[in-house]
N, C-alpha and C positions, 0 to 999 in steps of 0.2 A: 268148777275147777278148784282143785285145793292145790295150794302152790303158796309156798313163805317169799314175802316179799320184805326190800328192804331199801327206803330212798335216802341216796347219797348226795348228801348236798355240799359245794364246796363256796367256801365264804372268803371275802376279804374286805374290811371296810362299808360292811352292808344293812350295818344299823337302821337302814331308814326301811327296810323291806323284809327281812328276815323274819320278825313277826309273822307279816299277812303271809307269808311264804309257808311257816309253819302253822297256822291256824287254817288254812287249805289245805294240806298236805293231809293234815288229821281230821278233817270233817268230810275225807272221801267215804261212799260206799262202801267201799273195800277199804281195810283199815290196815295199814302197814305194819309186819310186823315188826320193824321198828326204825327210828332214823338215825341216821348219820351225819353230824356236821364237819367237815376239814376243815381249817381255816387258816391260815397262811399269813400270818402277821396283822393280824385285824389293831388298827391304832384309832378306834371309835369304841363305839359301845355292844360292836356288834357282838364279842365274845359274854360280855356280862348278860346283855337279854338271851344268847343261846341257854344260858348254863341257870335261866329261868323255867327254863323244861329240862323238869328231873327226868323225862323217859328218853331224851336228846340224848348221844353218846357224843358227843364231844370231844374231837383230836385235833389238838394245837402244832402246827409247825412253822419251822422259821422259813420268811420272804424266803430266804436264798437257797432252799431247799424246794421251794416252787417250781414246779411244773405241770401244765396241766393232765399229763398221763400220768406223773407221780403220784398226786394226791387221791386223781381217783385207783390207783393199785391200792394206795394205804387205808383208802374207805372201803374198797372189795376185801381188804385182810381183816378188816377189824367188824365183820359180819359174816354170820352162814347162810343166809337168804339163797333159796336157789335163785331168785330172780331179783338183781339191782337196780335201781330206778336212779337216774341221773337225773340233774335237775337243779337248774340255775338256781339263786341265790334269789333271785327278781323275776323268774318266770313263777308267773301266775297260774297255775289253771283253772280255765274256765267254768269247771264246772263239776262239781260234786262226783262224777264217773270218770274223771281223767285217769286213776289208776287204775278202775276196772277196764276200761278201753285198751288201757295200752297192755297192759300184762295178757289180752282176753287170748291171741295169738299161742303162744307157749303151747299149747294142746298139742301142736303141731310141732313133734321132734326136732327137725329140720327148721326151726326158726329158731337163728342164735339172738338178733335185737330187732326190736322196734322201736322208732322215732315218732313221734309225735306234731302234730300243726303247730309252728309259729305264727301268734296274731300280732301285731301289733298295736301298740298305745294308741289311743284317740290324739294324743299328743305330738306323735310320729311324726318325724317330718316326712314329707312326700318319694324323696328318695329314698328313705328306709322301708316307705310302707311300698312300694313296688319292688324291693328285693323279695319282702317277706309272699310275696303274691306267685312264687315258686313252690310254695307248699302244694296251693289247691286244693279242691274237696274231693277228691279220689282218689282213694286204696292204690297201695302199690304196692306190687311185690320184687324184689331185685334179686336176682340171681348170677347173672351173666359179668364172670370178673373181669371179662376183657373190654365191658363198655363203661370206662371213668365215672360217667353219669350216675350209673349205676352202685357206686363206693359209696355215695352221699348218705352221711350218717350225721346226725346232731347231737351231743351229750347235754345241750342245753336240756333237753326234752326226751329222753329216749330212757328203757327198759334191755336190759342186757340179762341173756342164761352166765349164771356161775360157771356151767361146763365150759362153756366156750371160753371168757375169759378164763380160766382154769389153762385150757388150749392157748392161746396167744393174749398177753396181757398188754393193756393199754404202752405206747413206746413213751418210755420218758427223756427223751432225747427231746422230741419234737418240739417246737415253739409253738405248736397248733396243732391243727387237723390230725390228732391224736384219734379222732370218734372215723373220721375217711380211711385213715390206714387200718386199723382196728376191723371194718368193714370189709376191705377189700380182701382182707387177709380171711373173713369168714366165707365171703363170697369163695373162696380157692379152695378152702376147705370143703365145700359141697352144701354149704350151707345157704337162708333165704336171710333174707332185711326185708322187714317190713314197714312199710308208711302209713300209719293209720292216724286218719286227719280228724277222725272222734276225740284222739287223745290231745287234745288242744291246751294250750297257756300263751298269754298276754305276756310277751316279751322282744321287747325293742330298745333301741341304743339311741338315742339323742346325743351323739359325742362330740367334743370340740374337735374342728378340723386335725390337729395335730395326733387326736387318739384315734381318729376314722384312720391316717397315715398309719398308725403304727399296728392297730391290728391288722391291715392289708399287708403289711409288711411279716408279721409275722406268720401270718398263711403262707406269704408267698416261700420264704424260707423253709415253709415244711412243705409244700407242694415239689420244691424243689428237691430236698429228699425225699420225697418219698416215691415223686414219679419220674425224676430228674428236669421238670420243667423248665425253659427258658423262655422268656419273652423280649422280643424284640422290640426299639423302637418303632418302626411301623407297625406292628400289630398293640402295642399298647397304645396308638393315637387312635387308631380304629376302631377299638374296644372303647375308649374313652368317647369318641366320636356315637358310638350306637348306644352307649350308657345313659349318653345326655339326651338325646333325642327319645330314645322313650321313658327317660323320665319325663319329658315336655308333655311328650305326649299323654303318660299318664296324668299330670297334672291337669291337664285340659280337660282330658275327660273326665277326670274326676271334681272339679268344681274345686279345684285347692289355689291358694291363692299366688297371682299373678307375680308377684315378688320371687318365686321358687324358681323363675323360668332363669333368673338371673341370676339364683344361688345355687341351682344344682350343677353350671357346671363349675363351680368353684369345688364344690362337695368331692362333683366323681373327678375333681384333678387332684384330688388329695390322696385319692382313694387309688387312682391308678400308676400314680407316682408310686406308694408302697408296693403296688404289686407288681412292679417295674423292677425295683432299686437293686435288689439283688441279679438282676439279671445285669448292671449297666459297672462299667468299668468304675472305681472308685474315684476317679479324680472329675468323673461327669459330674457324680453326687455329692461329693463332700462338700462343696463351699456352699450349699443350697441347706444343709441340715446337721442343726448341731446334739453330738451325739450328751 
């Protein structure tokens, strides 16, 4: 398959990864034709080692122009690549063929993106590494825009047609799930998503309770535009209630240690509190969290 490819990488503060991120990136099989770094107020080193790869194109903007559908529209403008490669700052991939895997689809008209497997760190705490255990190892193909499941899109890891984004560009509205809308919007279109779990990278969150809060929170805010969601008190205890119990349970089975049984549900009350808050009257939440 002959196809120009071009991976988008969006940065902020990422000095400690950016390297391995780039030195994998360019030691694929398939050799990109070229890369892209955004990066959005980086206050480390992380701008000065980008701009150590002269073949890096490198575009600076400020925090407050941050978004994450914005930056990647301004890294789709500043490339002709029919095919974009999006791709965390800190995702790793596994393994020498992660571009060839994921771009390998395209042949096929009708595929606007495909996403890739998230692995995560050997470091992982247990409740992240049972989030990430939703990937799996089999192929998927999505079609059907009327079943939600079915929208799941990741820009940590995923390859996008220029046509389609050409068609409907990332929303820069959203506080998230900029890669779900994105999806759902191709699915309506007549188009497929594909899940190809070859296309693998090492990518997981270790985050202080209060950043586990606030990225749940900023999903939740864009689930609610985009599919107008609300959640209830009873169904967030519920959710929070089946959260903890199979994390337990994965813990158990998996030989992780006995200390988790007592921290994960601290973890997913953090976690479902954010994806609560927007749904809950302001004077329930505001003495509880300061903005």
């Amino acid at each position: 398959m002959s196809i120009t490819t071009s991976i988008l990488i969006r940065t902020k503060n990422e000095a400690q990864d950016i390297s391995k991120t780039l030195k994998l990136v360019t030691s694929q099989s398939l050799k990109p034709n070229d890369i892209v770094v955004v990066d959005s107020g980086s206050t480390d080193e992380t701008v000065n080692i980008v701009k150590q790869w002269s073949d890096v194109k490198l575009i600076q903007i400020q925090p407050e122009e941050f978004t994450f559908g914005r930056s990647l529209n301004i890294g789709f403008k500043s490339t002709e690549a029919e095919i974009v490669i999006a791709l965390s700052a800190h995702a790793f991939p596994c393994d020498r063929y992660w571009l060839q895997n994921l771009v390998k689809h395209f042949d096929d008209l009708e595929v606007a993106g495909v996403y890739g497997k998230q692995v995560s760190q050997p470091d992982a705490w247990p409740s992240v590494q049972r989030d990430l255990t939703f990937y799996g190892d089999q192929l998927r193909i999505q079609t059907n825009p009327d079943n939600p499941s079915e929208h799941f899109f990741s820009n940590a890891n995923s390859a996008i047609r220029r046509q389609c984004w050409e068609k409907h560009c990332f929303d820069e509205t959203l506080t998230g799930g900029e890669d779900r809308e994105w999806a759902w919007m191709m699915l309506r279109l007549g188009y497929k998503i594909v899940y190809e779990p070859e296309a693998a990278v090492y990518h997981s969150h270790n985050e202080p309770l209060l950043k586990v809060y606030q990225r749940a929170y900023r999903e939740a805010l864009a689930f609610e535009l985009i599919y107008g969601e609300k959640m209830s008190l009873h169904q967030a205890l519920g959710k929070w209630r089946r959260s903890v119990l199979a994390d337990i349970r994965f813990i158990l089975q998996n030989g992780k240690s006995y200390e988790w049984i007592l921290r994960a549900p601290i973890y997913r009350l953090f976690w479902i509190y954010g994806r609560l808050k927007p749904s809950l009257a302001a004077p329930i939440w505001e003495p509880f969290v300061k903005r």
